[in-house]
N, CA, C and O atoms as CSV, one atom per row, in Angstrom:
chain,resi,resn,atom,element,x,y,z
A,1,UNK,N,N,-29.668,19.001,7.458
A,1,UNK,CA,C,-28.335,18.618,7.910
A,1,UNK,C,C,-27.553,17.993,6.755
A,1,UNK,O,O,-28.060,17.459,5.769
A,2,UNK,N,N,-26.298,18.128,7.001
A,2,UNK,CA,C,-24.956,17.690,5.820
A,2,UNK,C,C,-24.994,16.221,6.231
A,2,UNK,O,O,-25.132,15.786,7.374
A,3,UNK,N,N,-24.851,15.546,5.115
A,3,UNK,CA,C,-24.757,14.215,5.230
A,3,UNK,C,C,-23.705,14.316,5.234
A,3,UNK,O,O,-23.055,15.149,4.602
A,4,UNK,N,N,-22.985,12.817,6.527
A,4,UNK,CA,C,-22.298,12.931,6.946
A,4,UNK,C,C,-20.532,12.338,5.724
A,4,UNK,O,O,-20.544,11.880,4.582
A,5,UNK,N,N,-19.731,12.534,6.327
A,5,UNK,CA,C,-18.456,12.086,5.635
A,5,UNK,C,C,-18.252,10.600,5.869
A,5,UNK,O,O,-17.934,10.143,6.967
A,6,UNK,N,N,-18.435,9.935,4.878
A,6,UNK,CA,C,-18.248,8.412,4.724
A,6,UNK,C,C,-16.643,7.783,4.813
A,6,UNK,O,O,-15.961,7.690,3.793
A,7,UNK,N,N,-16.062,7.310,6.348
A,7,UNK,CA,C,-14.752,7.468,6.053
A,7,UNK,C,C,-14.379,5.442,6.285
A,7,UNK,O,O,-15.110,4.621,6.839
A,8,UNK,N,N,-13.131,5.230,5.679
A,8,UNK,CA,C,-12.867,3.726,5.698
A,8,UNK,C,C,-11.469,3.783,6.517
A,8,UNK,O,O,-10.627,4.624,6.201
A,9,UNK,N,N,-11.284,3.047,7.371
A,9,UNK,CA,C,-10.139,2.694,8.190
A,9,UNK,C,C,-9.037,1.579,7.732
A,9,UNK,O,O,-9.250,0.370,7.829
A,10,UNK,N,N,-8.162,1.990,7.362
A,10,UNK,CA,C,-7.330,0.650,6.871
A,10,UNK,C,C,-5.975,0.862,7.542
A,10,UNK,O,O,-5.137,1.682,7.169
A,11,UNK,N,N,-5.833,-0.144,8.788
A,11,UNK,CA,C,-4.624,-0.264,9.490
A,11,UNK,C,C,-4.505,-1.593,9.844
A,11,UNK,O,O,-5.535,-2.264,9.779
A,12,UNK,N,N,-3.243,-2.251,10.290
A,12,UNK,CA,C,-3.500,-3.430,10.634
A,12,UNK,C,C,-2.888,-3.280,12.369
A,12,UNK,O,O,-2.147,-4.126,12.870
A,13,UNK,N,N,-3.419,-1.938,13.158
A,13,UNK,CA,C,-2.507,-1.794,14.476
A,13,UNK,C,C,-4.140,-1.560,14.772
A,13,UNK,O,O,-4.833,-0.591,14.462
A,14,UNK,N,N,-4.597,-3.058,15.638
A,14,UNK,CA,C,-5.530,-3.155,16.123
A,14,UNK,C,C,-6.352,-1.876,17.225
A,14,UNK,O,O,-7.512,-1.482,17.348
A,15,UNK,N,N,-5.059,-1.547,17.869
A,15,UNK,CA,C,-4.931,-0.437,19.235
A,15,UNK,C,C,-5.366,0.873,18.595
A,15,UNK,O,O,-6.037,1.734,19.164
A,16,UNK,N,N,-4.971,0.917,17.518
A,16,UNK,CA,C,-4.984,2.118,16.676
A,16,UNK,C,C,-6.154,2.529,16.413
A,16,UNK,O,O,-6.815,3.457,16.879
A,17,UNK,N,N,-6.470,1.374,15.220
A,17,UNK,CA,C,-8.129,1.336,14.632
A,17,UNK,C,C,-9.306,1.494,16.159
A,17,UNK,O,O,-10.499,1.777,16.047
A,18,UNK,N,N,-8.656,1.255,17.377
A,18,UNK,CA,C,-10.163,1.456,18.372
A,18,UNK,C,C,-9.959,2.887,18.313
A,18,UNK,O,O,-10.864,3.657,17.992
A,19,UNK,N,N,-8.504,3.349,18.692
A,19,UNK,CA,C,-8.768,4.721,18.924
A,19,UNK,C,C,-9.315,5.684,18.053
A,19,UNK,O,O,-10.001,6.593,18.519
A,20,UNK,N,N,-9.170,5.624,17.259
A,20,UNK,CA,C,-9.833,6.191,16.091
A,20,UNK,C,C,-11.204,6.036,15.317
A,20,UNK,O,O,-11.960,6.753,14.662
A,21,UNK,N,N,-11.147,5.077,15.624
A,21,UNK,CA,C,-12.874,4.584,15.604
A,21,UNK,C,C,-13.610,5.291,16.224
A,21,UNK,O,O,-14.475,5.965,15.665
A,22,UNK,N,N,-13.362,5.285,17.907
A,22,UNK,CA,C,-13.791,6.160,18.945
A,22,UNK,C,C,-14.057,7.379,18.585
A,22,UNK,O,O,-15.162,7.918,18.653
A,23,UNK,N,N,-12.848,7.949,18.110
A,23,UNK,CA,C,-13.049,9.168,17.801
A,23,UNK,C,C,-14.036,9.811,16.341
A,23,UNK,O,O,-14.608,10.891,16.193
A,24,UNK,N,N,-13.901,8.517,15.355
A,24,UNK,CA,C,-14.689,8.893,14.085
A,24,UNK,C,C,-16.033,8.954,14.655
A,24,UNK,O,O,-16.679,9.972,14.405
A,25,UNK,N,N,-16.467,8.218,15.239
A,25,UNK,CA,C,-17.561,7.619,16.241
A,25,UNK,C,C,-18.609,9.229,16.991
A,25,UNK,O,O,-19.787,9.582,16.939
A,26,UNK,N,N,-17.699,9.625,17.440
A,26,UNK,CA,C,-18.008,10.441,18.161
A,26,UNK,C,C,-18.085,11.873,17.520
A,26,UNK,O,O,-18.152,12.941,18.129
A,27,UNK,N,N,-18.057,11.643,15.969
A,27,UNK,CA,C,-17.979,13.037,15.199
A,27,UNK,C,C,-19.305,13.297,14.522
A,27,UNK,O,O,-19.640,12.547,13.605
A,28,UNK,N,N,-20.058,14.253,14.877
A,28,UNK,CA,C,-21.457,14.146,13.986
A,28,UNK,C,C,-21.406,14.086,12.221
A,28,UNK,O,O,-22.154,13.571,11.390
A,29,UNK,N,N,-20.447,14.686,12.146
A,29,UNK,CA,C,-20.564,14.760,10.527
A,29,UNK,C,C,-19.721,13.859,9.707
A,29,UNK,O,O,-19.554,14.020,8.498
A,30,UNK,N,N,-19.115,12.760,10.515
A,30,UNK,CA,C,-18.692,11.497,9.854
A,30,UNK,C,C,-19.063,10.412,10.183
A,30,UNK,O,O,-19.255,10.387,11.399
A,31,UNK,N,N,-19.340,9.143,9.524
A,31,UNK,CA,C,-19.490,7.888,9.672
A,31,UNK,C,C,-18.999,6.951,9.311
A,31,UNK,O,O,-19.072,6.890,8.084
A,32,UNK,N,N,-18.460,6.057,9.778
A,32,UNK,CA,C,-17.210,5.377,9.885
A,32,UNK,C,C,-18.036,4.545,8.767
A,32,UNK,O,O,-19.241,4.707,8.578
A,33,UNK,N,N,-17.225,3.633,8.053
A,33,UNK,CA,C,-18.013,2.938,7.149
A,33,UNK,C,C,-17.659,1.324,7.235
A,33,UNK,O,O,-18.398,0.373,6.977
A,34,UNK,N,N,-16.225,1.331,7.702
A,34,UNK,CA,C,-15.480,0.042,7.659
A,34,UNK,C,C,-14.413,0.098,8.302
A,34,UNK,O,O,-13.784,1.099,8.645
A,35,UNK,N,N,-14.191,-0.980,8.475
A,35,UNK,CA,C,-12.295,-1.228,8.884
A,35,UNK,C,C,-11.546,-2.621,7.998
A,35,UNK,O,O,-11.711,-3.840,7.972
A,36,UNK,N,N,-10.730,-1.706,7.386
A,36,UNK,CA,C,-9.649,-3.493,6.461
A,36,UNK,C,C,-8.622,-3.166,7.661
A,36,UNK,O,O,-8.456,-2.105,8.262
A,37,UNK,N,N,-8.021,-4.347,7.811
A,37,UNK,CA,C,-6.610,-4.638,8.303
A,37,UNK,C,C,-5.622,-5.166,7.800
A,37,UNK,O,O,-4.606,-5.578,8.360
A,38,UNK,N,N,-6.111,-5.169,5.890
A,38,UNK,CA,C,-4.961,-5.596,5.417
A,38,UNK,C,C,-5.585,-4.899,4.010
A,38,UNK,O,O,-6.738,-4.521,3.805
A,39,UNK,N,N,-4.505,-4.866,3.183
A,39,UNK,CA,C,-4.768,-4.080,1.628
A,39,UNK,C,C,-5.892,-4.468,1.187
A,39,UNK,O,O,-6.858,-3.740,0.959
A,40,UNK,N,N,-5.810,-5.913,1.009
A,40,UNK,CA,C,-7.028,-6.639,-0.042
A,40,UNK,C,C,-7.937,-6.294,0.478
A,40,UNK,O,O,-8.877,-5.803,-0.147
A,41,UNK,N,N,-7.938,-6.485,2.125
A,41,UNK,CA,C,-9.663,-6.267,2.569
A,41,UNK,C,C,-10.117,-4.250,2.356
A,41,UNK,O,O,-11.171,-3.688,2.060
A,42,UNK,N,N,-9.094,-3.863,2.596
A,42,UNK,CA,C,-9.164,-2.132,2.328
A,42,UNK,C,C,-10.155,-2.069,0.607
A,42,UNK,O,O,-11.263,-1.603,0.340
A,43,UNK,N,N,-9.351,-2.611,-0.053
A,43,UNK,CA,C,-9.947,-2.234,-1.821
A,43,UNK,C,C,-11.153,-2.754,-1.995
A,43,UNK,O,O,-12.011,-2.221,-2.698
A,44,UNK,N,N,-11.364,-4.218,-1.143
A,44,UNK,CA,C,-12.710,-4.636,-1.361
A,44,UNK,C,C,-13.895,-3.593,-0.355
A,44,UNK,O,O,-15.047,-3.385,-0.734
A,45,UNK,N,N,-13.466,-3.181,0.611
A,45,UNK,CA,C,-14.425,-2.520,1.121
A,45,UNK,C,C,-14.472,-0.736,0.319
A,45,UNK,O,O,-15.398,0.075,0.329
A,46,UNK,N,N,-13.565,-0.665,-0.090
A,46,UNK,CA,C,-13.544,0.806,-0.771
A,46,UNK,C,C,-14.697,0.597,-1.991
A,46,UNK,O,O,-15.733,1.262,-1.993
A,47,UNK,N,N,-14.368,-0.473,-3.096
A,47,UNK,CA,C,-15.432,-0.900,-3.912
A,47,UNK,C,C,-16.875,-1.237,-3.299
A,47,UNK,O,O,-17.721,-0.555,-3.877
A,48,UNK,N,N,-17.389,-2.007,-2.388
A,48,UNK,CA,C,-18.482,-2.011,-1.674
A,48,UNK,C,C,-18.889,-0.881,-1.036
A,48,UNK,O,O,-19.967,-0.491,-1.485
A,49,UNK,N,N,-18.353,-0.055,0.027
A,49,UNK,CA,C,-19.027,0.794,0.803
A,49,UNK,C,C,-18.420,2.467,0.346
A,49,UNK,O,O,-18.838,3.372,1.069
A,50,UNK,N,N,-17.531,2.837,-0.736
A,50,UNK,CA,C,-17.746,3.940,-1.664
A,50,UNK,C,C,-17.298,5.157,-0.401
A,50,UNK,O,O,-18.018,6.117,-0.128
A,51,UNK,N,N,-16.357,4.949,0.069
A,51,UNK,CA,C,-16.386,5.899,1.390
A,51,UNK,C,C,-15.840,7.010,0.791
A,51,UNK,O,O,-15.050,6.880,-0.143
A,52,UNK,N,N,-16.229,8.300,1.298
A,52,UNK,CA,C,-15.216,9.799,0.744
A,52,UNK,C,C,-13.908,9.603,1.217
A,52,UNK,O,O,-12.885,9.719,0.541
A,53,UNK,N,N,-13.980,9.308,2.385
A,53,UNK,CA,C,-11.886,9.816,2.574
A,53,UNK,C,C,-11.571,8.278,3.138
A,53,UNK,O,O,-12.298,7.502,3.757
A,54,UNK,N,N,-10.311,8.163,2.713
A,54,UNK,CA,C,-9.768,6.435,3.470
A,54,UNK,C,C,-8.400,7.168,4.568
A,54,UNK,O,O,-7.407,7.759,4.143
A,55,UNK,N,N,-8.645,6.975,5.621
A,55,UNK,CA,C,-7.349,6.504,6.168
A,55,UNK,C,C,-6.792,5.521,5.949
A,55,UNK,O,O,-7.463,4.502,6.113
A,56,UNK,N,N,-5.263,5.341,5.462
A,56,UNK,CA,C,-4.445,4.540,5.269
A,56,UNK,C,C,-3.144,4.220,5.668
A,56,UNK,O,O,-2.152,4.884,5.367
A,57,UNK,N,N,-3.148,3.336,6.257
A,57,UNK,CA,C,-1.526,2.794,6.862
A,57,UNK,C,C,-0.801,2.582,5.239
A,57,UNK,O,O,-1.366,2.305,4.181
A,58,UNK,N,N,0.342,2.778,5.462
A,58,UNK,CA,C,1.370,2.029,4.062
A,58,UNK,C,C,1.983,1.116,4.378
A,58,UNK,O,O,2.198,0.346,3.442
A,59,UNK,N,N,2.488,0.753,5.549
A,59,UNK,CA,C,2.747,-0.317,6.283
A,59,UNK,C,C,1.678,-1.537,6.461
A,59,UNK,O,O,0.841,-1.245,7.315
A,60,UNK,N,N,1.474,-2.874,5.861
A,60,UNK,CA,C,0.087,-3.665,6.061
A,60,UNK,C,C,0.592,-4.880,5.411
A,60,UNK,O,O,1.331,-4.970,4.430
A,61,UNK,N,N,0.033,-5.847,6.171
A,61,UNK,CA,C,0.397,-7.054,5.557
A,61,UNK,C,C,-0.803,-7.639,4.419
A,61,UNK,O,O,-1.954,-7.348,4.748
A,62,UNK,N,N,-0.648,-8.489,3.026
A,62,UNK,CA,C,-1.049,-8.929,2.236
A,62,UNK,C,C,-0.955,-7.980,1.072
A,62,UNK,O,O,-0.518,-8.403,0.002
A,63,UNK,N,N,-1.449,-6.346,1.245
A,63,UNK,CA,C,-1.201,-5.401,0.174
A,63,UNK,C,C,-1.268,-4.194,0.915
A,63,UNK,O,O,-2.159,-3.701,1.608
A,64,UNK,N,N,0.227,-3.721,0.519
A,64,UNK,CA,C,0.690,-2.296,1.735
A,64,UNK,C,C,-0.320,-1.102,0.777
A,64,UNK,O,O,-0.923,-1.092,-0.296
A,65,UNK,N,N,-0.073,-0.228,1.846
A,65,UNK,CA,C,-0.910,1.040,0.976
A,65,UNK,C,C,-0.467,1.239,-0.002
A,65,UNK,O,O,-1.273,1.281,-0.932
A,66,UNK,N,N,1.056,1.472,-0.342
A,66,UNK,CA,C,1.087,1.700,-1.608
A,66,UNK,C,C,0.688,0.881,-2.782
A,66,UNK,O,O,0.687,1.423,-3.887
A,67,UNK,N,N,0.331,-0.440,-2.655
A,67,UNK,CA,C,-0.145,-1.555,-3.355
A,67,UNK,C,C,-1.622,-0.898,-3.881
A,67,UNK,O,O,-2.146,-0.654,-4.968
A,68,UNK,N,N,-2.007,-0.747,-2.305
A,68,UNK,CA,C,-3.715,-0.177,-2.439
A,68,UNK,C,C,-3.659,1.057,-3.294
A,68,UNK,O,O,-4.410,1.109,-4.268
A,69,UNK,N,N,-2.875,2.023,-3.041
A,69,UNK,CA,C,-2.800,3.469,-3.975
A,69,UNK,C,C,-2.724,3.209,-5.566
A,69,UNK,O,O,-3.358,3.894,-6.368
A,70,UNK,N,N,-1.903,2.176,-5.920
A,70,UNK,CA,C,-1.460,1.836,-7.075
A,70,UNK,C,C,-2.584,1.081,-8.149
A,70,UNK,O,O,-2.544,1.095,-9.379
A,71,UNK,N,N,-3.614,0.409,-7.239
A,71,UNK,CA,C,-4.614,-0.091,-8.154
A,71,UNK,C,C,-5.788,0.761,-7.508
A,71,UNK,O,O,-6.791,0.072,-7.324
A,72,UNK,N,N,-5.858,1.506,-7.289
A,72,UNK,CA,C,-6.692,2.951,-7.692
A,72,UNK,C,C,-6.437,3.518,-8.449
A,72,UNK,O,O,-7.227,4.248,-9.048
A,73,UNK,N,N,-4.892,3.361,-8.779
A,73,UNK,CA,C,-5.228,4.683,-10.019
A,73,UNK,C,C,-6.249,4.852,-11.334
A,73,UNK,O,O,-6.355,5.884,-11.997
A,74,UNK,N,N,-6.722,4.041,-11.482
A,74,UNK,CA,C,-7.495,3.884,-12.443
A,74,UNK,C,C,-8.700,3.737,-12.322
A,74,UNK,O,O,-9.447,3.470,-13.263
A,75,UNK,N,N,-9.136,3.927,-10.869
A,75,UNK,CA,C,-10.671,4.076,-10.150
A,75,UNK,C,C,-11.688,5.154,-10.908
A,75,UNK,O,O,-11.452,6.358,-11.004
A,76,UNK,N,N,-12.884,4.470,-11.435
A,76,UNK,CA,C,-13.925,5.946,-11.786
A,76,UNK,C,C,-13.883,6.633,-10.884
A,76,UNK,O,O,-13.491,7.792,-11.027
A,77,UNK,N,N,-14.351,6.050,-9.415
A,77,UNK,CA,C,-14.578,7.186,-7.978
A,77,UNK,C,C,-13.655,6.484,-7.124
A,77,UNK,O,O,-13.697,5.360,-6.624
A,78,UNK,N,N,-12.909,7.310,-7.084
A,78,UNK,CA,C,-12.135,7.093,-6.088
A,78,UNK,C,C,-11.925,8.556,-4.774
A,78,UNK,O,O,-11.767,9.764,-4.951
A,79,UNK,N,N,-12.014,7.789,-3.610
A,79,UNK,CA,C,-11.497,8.463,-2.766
A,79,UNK,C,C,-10.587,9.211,-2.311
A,79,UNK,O,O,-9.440,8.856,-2.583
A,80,UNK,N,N,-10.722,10.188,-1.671
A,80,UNK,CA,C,-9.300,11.129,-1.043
A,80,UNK,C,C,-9.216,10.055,-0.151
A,80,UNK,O,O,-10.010,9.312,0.425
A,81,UNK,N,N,-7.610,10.255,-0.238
A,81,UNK,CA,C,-6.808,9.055,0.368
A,81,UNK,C,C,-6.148,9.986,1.622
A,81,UNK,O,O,-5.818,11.045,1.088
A,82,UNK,N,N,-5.831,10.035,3.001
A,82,UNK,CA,C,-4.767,10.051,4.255
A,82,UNK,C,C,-4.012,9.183,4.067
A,82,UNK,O,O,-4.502,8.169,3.571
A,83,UNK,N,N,-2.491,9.178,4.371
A,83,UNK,CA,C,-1.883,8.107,4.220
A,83,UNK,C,C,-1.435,8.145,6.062
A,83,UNK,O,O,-0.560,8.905,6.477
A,84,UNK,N,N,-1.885,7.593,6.592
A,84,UNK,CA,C,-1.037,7.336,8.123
A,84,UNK,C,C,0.311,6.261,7.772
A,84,UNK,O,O,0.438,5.542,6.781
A,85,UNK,N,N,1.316,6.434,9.018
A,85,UNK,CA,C,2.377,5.851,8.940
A,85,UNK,C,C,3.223,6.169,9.939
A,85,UNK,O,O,3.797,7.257,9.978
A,86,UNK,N,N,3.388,5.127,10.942
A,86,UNK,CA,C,4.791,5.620,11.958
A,86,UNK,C,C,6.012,5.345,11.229
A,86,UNK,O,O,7.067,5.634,11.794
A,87,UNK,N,N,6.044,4.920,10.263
A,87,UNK,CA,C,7.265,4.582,8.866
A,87,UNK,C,C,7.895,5.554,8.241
A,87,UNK,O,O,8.033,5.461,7.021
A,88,UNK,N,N,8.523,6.943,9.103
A,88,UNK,CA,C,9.022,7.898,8.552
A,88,UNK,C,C,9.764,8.134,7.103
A,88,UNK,O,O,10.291,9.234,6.935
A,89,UNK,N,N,9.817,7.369,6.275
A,89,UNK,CA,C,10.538,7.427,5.338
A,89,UNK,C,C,9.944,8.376,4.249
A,89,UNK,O,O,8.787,8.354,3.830
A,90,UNK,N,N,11.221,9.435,3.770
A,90,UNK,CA,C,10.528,10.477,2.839
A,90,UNK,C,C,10.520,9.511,1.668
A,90,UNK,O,O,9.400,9.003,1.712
A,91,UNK,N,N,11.129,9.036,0.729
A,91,UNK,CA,C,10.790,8.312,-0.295
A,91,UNK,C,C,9.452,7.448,-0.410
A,91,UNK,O,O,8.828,7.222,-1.447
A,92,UNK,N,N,9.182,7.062,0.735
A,92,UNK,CA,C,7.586,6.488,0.583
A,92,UNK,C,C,6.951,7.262,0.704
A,92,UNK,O,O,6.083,7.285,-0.169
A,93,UNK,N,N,6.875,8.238,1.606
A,93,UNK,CA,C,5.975,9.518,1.689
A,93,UNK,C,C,5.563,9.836,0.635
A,93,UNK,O,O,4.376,9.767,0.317
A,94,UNK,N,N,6.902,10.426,-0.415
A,94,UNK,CA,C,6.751,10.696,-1.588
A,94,UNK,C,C,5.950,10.087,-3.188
A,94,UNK,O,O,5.237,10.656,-4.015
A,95,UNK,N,N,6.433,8.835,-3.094
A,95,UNK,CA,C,5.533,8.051,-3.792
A,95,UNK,C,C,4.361,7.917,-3.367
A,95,UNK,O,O,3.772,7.439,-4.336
A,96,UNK,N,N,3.492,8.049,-2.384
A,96,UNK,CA,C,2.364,8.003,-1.904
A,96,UNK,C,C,1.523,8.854,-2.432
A,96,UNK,O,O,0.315,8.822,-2.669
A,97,UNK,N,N,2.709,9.938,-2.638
A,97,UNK,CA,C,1.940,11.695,-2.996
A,97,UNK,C,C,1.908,11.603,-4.377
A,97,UNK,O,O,1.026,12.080,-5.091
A,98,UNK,N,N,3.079,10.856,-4.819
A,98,UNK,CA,C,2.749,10.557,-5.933
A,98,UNK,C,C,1.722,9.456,-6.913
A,98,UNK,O,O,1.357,9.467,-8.089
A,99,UNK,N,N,1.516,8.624,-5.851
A,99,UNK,CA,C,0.531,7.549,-6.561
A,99,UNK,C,C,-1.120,8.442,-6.234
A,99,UNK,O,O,-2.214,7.887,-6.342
A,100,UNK,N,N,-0.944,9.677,-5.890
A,100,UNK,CA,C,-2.422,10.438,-5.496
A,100,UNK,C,C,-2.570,10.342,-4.164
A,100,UNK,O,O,-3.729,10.755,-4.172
A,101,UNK,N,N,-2.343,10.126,-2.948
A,101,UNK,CA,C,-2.571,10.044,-1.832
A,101,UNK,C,C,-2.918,11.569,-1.878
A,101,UNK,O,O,-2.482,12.287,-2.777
A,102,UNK,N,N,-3.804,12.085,-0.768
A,102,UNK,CA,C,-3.703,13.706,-0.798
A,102,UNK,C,C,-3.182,14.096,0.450
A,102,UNK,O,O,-3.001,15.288,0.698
């Protein structure tokens, strides 16, 4: 069997992170690894638990995603990044894509 996809949750919409949890939860070939609810705690758990893909809010209090995107760039291993966001704005979108988000 494929070892599974190591994924990290970083939102600070409590309601959110269950639902999705649930659902990472319930996927054989991923395993949830963590949850930050705020930037700082996102980067420290990305450095500790090394996850393949991060979901990411850009919206977050202490260090927004794009904060978090921005001191990755210079990561040996760094993760494929999701950027989640009910924050429609194309200019952040854009910089997101541009700081590497995929």
């Amino acid at each position: 069997m494929q070892r599974p996809i190591r994924v990290l949750l970083a939102d600070d919409n409590r309601e959110f992170v269950e639902i999705v949890k649930e659902f990472i939860e319930r996927q054989e070939d991923m395993s949830l690894v963590g949850v930050a609810y705020h930037g700082n705690e996102a980067l420290e758990l990305i450095s500790r638990e090394e996850p393949h893909v991060v979901l990411l809010d850009i919206i977050m209090p202490h260090l927004d995603g794009l904060g978090v995107l921005e001191k990755l760039q210079n990561a040996a291993q760094r993760p494929k990044i999701i950027i989640l966001t009910a924050f429609g704005q194309e200019s952040m979108t854009q910089r997101a894509v541009n700081l590497g988000a995929n």
